[in-house]
N, C-alpha and C positions, 0 to 999 in steps of 0.2 A: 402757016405756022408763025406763031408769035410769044416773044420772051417776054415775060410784064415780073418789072421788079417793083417789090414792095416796102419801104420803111416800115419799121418797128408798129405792129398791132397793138401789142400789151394790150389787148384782151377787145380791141373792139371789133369785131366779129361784122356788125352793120355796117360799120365804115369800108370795110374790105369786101362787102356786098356789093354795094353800091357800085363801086371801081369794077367789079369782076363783070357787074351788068352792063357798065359802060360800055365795054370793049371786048362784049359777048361771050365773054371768056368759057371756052372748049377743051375742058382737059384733055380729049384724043386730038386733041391739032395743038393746044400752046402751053405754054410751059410757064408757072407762074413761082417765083423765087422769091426770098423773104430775108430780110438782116438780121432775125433774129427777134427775141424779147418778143416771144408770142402769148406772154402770159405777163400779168401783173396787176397794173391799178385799175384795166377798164370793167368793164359789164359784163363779158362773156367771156374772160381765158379759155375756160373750160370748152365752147363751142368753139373757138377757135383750134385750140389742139384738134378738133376731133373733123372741123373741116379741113384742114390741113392735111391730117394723116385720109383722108376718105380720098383727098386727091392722086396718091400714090404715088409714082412717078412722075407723074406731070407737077408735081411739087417739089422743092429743094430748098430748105431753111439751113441756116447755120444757127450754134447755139447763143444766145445772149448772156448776160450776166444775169439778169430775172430768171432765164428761164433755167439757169445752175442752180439760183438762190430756190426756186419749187424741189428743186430734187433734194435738195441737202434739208430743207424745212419736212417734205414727206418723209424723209427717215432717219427725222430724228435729231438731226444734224442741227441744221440753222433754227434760226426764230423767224415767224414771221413778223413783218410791220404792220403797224397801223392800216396804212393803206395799200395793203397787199391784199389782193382780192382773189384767191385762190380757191377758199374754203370749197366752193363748190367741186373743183375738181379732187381735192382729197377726201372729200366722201362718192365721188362716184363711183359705179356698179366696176366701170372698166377703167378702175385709177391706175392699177398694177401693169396693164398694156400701154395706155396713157406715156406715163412716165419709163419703162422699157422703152419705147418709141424714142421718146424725149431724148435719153442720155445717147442715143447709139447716133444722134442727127453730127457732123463736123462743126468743125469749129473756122475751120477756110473752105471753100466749093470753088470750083476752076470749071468755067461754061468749055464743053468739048469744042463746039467749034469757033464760037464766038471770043473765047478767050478770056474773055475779066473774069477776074476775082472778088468774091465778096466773105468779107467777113465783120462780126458786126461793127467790131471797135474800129479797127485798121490793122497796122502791119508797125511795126516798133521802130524805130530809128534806125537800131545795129541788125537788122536782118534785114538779107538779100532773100528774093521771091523763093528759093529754094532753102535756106535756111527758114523762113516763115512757116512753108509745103513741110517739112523736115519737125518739127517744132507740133506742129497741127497735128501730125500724125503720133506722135508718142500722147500729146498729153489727151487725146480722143482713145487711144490706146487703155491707158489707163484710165478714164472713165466708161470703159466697155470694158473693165478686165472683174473678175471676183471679187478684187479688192476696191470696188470702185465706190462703196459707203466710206472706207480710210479715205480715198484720193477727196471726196466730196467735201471731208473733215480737216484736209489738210488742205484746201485750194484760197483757206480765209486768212487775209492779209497784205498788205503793202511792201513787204520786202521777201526777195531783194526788189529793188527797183530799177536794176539796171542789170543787161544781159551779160552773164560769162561761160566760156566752156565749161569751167571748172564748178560750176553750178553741181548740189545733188538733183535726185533725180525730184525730189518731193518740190527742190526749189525751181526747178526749171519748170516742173509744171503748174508753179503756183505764178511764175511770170510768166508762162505762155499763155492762161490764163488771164491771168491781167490785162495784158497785152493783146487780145483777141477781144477779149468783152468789157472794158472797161477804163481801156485807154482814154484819154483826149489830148492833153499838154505833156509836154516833154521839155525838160533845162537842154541848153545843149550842148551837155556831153551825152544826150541819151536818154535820161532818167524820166522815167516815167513819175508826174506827178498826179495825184487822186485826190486834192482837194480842192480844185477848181474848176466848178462843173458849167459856168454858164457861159455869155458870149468874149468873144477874142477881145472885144474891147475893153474889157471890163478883167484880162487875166492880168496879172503881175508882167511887166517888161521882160523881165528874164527868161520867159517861159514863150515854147514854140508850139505849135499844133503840129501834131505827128507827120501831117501829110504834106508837111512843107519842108521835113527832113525825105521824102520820098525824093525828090528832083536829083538824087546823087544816085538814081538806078535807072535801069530802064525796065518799068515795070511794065507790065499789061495793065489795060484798064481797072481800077478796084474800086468795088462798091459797095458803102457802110450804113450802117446806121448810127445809133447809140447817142451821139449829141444832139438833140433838139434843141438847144438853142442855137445853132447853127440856121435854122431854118432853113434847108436844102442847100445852103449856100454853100460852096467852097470852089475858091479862082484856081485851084490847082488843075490843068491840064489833066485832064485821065481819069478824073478822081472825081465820083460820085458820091452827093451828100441825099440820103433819103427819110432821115426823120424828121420830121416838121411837125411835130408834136403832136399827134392825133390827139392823144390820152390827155392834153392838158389844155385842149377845146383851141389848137390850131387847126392841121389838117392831118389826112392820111395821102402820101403820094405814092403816085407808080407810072416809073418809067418803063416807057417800049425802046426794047435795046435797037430792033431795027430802024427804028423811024427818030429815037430820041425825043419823041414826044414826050413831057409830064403830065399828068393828070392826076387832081385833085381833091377830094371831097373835103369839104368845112367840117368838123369834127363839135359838138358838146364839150365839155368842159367836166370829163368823167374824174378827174382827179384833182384835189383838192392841194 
């Protein structure tokens, strides 16, 4: 048996093919896990959801921010972009299972025996691994609750951007939120910032990468996605980077948690 984790698809279905043939991949023997944003700019979202979900258990994705932005755009909620590439799954026959599926997936996943954590963004400055577990579970809560078309309408936004008890409940879940699929840089008193998306070199001095306010815990190993321009890189001890930008004609990566191996395929240049 073998764990094979995946970076961000957003939609390329071939690329995660290819990987899956690599390494023989057997859903009654291995277990293949995902960071999330399985839908968006590439060619096949929609085959993608639908290979995903065909895996069953032998599958485990946590949610992305793309793949919040499909559900809130299916009803009604969001807008799509230019180059959101969804259409085809909101006219399919099984959009309504589809996307059920979609909202009920976490927003953190905790390997039973192996132990690391994967979610897509990371984990926020001011929370410890059980406030993170804590946090995950309410605002997943509320998008699996009746009211979870409100929760989808109220989750758009930038503040608050820094964590308090005293938060309501619409705000904690619009930073837990945040904070699971859309993090990167943080000031450091904590605050999450959302306007600077590309590499460390190139952010404002003041500003930290999340996972370097990590070293003040002792966490289990955690493993993300969401920044491609990282390019798999990140020197933090524990802490796994796996989007290497499929979707923007770098690569798609997946590591074997047993062996530590990565493995890569060259990706097309599906988004503009």
């Amino acid at each position: 048996m073998a764990t094979y984790i995946v970076g961000d698809l957003q939609g390329c279905l071939r690329d995660l093919e290819l990987l899956l043939a690599r390494v023989a991949f057997n859903p009654s023997r291995d277990q293949l896990w995902l960071t999330g944003d399985l839908v968006a700019r590439g060619p096949d979202s929609l085959g993608c959801l639908r290979r995903v979900i065909a895996l069953g258990n032998a599958a485990v994705t946590v949610l992305g921010n793309h793949d919040l932005h499909l559900l809130a755009i299916a009803h009604g909620i969001g807008k799509p972009k230019p180059s959101d590439n969804i259409t085809a799954i909101l006219h399919a026959a099984d959009k309504t299972d589809l996307l059920n599926w979609l909202r009920h997936q976490p927003l953190l996943a905790e390997h039973d025996s192996h132990g690391f954590v994967m979610t897509h963004a990371g984990i926020p400055p001011q929370w410890d691994l059980n406030q993170a577990k804590a946090s995950a579970r309410m605002a997943e809560a509320e998008l699996q609750s009746p009211q979870y078309k409100q929760r989808l309408q109220q989750m758009y936004g930038n503040q608050p951007d820094l964590w308090r008890q005293d938060l309501s409940t619409t705000e904690q879940l619009r930073y837990s939120i945040n904070a699971f699929t859309r993090m990167r840089l943080c000031y450091p008193d904590g605050r999450l910032d959302f306007e600077n998306k590309a590499t460390l070199a190139s952010a404002p001095q003041q500003l930290r990468p999340w996972f370097e306010f990590r070293a003040a815990y002792q966490d289990p190993p955690l493993v993300f996605g969401h920044w491609a321009a990282l390019e798999g890189r990140c020197e933090q001890t524990g802490i796994h980077a796996l989007d290497t930008g499929c979707v923007w004609g770098g690569t798609l990566t997946m590591l074997c948690w047993e062996t530590g191996e990565r493995l890569a395929t060259p990706c097309p240049a599906y988004a503009g």
